[in-house]
Structure formats: C-alpha cells, structure tokens
PyMOL commands that place a pseudoatom at each C-alpha (Angstrom):
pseudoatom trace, name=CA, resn=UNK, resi=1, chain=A, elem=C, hetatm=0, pos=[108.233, 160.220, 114.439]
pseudoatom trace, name=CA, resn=UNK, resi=2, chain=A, elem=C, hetatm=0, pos=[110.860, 157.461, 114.154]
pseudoatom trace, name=CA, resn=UNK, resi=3, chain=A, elem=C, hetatm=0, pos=[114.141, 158.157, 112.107]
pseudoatom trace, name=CA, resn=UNK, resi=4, chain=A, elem=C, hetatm=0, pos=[114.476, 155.343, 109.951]
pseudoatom trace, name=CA, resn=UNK, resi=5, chain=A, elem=C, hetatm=0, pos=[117.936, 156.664, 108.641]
pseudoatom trace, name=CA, resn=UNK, resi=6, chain=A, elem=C, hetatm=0, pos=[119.392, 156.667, 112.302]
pseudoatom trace, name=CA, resn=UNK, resi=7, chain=A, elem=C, hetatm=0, pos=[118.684, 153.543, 112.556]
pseudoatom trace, name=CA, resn=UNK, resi=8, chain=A, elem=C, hetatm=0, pos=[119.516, 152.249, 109.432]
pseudoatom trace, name=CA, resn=UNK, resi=9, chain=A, elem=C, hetatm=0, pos=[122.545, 154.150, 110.374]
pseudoatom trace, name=CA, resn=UNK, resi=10, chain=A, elem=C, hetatm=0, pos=[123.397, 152.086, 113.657]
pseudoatom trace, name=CA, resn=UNK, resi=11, chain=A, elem=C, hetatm=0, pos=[122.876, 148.883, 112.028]
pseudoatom trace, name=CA, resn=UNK, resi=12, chain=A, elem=C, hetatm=0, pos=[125.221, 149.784, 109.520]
pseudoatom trace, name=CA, resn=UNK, resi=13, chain=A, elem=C, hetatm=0, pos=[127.281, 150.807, 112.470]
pseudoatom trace, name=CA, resn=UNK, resi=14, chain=A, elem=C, hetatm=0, pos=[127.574, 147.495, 113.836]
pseudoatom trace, name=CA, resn=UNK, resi=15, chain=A, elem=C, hetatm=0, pos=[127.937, 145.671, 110.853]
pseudoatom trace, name=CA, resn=UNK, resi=16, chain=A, elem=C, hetatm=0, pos=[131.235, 148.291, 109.882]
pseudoatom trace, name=CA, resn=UNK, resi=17, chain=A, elem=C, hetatm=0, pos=[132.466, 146.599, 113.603]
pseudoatom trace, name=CA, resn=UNK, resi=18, chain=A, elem=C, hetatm=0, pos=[131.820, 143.218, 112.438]
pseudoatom trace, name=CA, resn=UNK, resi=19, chain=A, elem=C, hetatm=0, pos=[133.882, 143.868, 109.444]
pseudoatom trace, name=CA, resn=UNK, resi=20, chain=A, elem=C, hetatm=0, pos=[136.348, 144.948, 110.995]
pseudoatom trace, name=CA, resn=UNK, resi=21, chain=A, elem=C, hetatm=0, pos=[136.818, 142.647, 113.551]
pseudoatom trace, name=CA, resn=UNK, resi=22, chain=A, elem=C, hetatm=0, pos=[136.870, 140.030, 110.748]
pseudoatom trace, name=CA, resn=UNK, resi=23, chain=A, elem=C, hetatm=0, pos=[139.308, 141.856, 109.113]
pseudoatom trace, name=CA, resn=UNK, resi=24, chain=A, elem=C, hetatm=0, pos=[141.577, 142.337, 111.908]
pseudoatom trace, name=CA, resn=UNK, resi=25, chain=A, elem=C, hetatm=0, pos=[141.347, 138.218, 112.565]
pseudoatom trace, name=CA, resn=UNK, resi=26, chain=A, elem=C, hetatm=0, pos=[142.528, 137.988, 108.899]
pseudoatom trace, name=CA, resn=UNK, resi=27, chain=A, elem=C, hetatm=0, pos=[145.494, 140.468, 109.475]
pseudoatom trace, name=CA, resn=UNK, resi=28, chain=A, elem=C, hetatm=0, pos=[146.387, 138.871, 113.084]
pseudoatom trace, name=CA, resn=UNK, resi=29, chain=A, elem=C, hetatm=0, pos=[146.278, 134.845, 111.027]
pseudoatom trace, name=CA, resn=UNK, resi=30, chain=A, elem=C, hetatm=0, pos=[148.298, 136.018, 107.893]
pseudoatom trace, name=CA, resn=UNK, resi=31, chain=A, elem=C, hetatm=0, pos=[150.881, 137.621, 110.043]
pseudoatom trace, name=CA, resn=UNK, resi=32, chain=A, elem=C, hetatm=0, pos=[150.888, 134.708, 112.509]
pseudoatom trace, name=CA, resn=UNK, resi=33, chain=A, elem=C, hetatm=0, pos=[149.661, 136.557, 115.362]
pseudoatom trace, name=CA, resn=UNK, resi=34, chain=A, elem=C, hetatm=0, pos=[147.457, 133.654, 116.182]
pseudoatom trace, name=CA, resn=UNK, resi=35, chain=A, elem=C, hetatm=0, pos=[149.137, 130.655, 115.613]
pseudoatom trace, name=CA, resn=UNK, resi=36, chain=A, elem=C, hetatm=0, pos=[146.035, 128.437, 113.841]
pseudoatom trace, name=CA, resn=UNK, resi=37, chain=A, elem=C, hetatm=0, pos=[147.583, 128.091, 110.378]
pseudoatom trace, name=CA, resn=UNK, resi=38, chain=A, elem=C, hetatm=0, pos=[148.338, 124.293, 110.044]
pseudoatom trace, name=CA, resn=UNK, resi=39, chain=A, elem=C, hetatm=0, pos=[146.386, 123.424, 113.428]
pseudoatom trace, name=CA, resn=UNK, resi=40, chain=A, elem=C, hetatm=0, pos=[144.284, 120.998, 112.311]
pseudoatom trace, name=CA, resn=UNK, resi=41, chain=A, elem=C, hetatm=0, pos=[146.543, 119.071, 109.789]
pseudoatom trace, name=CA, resn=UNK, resi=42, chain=A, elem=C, hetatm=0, pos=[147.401, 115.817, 112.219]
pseudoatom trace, name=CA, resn=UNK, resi=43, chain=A, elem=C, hetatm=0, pos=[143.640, 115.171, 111.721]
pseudoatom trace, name=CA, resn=UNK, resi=44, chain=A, elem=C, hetatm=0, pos=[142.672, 112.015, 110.132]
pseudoatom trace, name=CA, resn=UNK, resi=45, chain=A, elem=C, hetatm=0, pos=[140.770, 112.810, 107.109]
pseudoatom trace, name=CA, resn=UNK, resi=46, chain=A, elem=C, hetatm=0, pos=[137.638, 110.947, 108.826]
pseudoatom trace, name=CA, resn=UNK, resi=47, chain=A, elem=C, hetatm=0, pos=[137.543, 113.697, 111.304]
pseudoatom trace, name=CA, resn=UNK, resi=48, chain=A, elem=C, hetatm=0, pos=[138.566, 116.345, 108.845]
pseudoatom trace, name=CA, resn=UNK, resi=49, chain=A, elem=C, hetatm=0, pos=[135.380, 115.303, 106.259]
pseudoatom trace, name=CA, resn=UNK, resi=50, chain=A, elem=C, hetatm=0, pos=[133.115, 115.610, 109.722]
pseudoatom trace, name=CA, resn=UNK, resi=51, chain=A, elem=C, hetatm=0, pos=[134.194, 119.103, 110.424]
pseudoatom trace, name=CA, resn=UNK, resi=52, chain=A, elem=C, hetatm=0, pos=[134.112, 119.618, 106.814]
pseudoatom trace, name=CA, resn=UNK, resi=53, chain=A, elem=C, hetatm=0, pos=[130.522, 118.409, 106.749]
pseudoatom trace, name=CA, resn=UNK, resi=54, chain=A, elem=C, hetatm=0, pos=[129.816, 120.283, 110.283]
pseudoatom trace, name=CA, resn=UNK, resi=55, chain=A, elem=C, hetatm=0, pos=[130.640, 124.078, 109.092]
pseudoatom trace, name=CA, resn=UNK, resi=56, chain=A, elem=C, hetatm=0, pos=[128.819, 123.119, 105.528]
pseudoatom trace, name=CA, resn=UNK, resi=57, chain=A, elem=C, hetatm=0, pos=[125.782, 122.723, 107.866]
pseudoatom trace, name=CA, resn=UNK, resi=58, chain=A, elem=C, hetatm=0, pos=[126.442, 125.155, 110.244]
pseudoatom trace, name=CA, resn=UNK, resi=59, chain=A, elem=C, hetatm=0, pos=[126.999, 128.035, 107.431]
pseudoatom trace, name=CA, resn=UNK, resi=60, chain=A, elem=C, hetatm=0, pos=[123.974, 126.916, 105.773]
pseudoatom trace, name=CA, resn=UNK, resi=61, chain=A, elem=C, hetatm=0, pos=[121.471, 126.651, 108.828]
pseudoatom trace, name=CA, resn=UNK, resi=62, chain=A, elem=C, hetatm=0, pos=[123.153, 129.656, 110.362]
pseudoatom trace, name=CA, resn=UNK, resi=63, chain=A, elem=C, hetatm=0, pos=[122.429, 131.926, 107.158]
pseudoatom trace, name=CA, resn=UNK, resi=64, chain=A, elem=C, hetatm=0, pos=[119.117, 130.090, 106.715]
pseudoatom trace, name=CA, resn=UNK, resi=65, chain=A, elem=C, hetatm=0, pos=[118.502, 130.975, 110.514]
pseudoatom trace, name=CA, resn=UNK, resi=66, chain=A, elem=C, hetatm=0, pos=[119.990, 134.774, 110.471]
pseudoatom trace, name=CA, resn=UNK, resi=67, chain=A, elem=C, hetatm=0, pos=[117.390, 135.439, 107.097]
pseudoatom trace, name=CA, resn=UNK, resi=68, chain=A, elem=C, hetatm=0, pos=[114.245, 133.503, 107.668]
pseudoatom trace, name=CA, resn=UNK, resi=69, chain=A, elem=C, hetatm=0, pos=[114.422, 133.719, 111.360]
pseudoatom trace, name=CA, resn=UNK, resi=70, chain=A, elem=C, hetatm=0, pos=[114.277, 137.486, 111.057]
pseudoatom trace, name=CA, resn=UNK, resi=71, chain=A, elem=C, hetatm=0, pos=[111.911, 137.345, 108.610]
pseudoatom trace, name=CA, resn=UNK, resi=72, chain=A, elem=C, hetatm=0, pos=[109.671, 135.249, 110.812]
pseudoatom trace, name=CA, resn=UNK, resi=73, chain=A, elem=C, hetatm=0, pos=[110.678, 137.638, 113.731]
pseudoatom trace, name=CA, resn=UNK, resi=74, chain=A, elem=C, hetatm=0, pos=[109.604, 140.259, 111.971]
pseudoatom trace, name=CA, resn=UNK, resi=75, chain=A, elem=C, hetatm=0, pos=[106.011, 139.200, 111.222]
pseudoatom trace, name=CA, resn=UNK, resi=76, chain=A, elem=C, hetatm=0, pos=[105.437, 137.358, 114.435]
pseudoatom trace, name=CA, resn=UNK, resi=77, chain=A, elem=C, hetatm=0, pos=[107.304, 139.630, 116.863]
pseudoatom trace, name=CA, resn=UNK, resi=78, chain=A, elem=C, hetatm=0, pos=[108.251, 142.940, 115.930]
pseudoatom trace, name=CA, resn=UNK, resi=79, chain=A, elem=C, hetatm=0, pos=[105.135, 144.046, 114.019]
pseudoatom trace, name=CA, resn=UNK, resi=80, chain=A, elem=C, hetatm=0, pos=[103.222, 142.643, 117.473]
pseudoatom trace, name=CA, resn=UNK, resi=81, chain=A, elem=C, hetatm=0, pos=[104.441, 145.402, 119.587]
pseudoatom trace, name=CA, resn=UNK, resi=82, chain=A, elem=C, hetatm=0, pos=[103.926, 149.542, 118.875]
pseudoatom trace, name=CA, resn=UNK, resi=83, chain=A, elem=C, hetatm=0, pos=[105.984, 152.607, 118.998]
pseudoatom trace, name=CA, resn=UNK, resi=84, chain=A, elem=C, hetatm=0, pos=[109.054, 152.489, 120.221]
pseudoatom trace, name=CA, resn=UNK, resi=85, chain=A, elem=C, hetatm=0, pos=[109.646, 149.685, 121.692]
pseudoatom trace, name=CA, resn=UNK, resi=86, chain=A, elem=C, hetatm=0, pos=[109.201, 147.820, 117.832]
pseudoatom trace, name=CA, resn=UNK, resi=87, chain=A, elem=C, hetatm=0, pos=[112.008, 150.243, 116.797]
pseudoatom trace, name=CA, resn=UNK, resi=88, chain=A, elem=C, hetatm=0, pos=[114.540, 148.953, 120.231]
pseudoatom trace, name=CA, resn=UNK, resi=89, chain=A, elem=C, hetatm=0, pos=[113.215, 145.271, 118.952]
pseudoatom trace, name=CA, resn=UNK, resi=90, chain=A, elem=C, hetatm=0, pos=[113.956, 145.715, 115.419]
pseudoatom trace, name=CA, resn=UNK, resi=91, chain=A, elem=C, hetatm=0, pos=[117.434, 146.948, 116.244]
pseudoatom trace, name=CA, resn=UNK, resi=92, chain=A, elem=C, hetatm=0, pos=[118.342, 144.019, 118.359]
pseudoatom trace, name=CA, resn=UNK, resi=93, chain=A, elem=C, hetatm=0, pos=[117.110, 141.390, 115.799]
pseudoatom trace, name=CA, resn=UNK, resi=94, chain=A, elem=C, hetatm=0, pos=[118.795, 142.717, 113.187]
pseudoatom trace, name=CA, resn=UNK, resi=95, chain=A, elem=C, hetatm=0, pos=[122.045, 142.926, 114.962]
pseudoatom trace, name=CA, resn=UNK, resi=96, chain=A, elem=C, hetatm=0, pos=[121.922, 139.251, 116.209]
pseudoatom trace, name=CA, resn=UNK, resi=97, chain=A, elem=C, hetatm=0, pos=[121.124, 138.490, 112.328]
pseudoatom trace, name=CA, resn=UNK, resi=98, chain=A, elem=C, hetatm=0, pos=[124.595, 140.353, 111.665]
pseudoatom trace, name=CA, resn=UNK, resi=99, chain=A, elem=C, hetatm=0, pos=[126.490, 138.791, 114.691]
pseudoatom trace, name=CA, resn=UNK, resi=100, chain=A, elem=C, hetatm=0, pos=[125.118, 135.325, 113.937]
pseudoatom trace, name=CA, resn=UNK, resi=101, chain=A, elem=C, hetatm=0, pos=[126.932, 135.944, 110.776]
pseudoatom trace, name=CA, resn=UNK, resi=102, chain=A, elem=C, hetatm=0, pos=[129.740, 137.647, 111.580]
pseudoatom trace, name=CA, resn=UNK, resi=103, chain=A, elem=C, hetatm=0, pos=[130.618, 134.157, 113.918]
pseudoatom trace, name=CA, resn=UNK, resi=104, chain=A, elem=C, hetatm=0, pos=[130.104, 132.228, 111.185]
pseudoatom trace, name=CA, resn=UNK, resi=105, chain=A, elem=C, hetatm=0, pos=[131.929, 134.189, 108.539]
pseudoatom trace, name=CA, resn=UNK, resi=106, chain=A, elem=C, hetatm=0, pos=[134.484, 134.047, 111.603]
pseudoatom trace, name=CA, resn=UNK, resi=107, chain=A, elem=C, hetatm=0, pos=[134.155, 130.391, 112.029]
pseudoatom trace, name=CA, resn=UNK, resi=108, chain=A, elem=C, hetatm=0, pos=[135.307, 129.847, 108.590]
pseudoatom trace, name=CA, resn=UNK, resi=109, chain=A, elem=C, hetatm=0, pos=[138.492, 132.209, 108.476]
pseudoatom trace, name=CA, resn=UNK, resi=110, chain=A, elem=C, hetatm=0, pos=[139.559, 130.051, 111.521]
pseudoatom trace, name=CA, resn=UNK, resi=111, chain=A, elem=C, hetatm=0, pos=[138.741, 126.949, 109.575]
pseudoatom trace, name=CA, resn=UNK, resi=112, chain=A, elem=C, hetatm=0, pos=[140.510, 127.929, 106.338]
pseudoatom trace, name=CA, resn=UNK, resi=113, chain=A, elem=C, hetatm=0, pos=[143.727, 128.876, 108.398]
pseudoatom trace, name=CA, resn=UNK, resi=114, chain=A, elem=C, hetatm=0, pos=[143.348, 125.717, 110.794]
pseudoatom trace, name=CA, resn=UNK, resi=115, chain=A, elem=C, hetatm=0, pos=[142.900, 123.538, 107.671]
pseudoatom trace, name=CA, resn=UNK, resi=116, chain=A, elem=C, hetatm=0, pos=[144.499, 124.563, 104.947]
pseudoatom trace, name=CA, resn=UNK, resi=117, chain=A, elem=C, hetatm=0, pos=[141.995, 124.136, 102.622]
pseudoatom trace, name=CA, resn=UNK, resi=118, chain=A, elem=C, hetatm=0, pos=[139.578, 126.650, 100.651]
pseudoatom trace, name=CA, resn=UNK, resi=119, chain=A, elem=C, hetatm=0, pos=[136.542, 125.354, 101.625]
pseudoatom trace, name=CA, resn=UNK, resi=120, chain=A, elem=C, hetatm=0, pos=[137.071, 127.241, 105.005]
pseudoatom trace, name=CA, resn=UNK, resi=121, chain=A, elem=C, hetatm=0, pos=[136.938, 130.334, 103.052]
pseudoatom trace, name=CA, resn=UNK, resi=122, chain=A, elem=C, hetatm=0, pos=[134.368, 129.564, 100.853]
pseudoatom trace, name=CA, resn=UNK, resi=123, chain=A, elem=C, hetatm=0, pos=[131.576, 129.243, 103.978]
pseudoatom trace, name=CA, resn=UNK, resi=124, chain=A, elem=C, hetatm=0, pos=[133.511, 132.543, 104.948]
pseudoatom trace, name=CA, resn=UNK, resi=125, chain=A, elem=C, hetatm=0, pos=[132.735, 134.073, 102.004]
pseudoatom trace, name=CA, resn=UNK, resi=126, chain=A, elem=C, hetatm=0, pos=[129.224, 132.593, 102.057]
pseudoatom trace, name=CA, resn=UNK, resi=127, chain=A, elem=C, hetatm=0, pos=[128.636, 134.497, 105.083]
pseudoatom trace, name=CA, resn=UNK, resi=128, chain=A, elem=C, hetatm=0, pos=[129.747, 137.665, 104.406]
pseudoatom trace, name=CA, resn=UNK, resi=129, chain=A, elem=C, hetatm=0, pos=[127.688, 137.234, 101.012]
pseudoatom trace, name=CA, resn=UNK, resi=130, chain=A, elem=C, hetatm=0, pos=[124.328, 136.642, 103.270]
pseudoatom trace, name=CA, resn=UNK, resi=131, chain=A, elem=C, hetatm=0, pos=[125.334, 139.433, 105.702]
pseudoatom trace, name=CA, resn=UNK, resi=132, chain=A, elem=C, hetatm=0, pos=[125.109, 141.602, 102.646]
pseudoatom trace, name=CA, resn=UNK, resi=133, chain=A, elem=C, hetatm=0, pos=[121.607, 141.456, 102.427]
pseudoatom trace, name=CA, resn=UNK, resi=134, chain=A, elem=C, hetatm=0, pos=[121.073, 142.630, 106.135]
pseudoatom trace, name=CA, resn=UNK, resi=135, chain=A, elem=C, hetatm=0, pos=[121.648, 145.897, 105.368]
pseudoatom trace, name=CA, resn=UNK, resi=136, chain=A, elem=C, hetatm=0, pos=[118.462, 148.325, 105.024]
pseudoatom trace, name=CA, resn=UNK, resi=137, chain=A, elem=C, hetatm=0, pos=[118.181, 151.449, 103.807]
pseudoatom trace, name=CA, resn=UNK, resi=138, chain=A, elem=C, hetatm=0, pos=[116.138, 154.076, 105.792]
pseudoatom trace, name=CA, resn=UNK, resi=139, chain=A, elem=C, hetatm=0, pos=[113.337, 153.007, 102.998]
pseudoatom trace, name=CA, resn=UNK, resi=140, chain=A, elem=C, hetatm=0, pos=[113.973, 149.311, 103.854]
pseudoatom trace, name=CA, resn=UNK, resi=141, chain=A, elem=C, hetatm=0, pos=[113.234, 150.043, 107.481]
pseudoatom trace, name=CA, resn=UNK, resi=142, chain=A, elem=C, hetatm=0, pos=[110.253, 151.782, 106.291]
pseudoatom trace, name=CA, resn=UNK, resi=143, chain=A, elem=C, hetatm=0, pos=[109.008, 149.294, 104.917]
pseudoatom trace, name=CA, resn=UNK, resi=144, chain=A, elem=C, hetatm=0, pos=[109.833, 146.019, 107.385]
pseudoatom trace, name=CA, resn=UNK, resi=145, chain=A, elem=C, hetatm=0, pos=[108.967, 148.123, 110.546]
pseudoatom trace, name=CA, resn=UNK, resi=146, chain=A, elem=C, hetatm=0, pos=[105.720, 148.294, 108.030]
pseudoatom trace, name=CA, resn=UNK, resi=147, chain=A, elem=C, hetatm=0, pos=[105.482, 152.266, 108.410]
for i in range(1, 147): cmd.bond("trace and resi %d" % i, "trace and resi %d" % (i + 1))
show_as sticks, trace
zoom trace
C-alpha cells in the first residue's frame, strides 16, 4: 500500500526548502550581503529591454514547462510504469517542477535587485504563484498517481 500523505509530505518538504532558500536570498540582498542591488544599472536600455524581454519568456515557458510538462509526464511516463517505482518517479518530477520554479522565482529576485525595477519581482512573484499549485494533497496524489 503506498502512503500518499508521506509523500505528499516530502514534496511539501522540499518545497518548505525552496522557500526558504528564496527567502534567505531576499534577507542576504536587502541587507547587502550580496552586493547585486544596482548591478545592472550601466546597461543601455537596449540591453536592459532584452533581458527584460528574456526573463518575461523565460518565467512564462518555465511555468508553462514546470505545469504542462508534468502534466504530460504524468500521462506519458509515470502512469507507464507500476508499483513503486511510479511512486520514486512521481516524486522526482514533481520536485524538478518545484526546483524549475524555485530558479526562476530566484532568477527574478536577482533581477529585481540587479535592476532596480519591479518587473524583476513581478516574474518572481509569478513563480511563486505557479509553484503554488504544485502542491498535492495525499488525495491529489491519489488521484494523479491514478490510484
């Protein structure tokens, strides 16, 4: 019998390290820890509207990838295999969905501090919006390991 709330559990587990790490890069850039703030201010603003453009594409393929490629994961790989082994795969994938966006949510922070400008945040924020909805419940793994 597979324990859907364990492993709800150590997804949720991850994610809580995620956070936190994310958190911590906040704490380390407000207190000038890391000195990014004001890094990328000698840019032209050419350069600055391509990396502007560049995270607006890589937050929205990267959330695009992290919920429809698990999705499609799911239904071409994971419900594929049997027993436990589909648990060990389901587990991975759904980490790499929350440490695909974990980087990106990271991404941004270092953008918004580089830049000083919001829209750093805002694919930050994006991020940790999508990663929101990565979370199952022991019913939700129920029902994607399709049990």
């Amino acid at each position: 019998m597979i324990d859907c709330k364990k492993i709800s559990r150590d997804i949720r587990v991850v994610y809580a390290v995620l956070s936190v790490i994310i958190l911590v890069l906040v704490v380390l850039c407000e207190c000038n820890v890391v000195p990014i703030e004001g890094m990328l201010l000698g840019i032209d603003p050419g350069t600055m509207y391509v990396l502007e453009v560049g995270m607006l594409f890589s937050v929205g393929l990267g959330i695009l990838a992290a919920l429809k490629g698990f999705n499609w994961c799911l239904l071409h790989k994971v419900h594929g295999v049997e027993g436990e082994r589909r648990v060990r795969l389901y587990v991975m994938l759904s980490n790499v969905r929350n440490c695909l966006l974990g980087v990106l949510a990271a991404m941004g922070i270092v953008c918004y501090y580089g830049a000083l400008e919001n829209w750093g945040l805002y694919y930050a924020l994006a991020a940790l919006v999508a990663s929101l909805f990565c979370l199952p419940s022991s019913e939700g793994v129920k029902i994607e390991l399709g049990m």
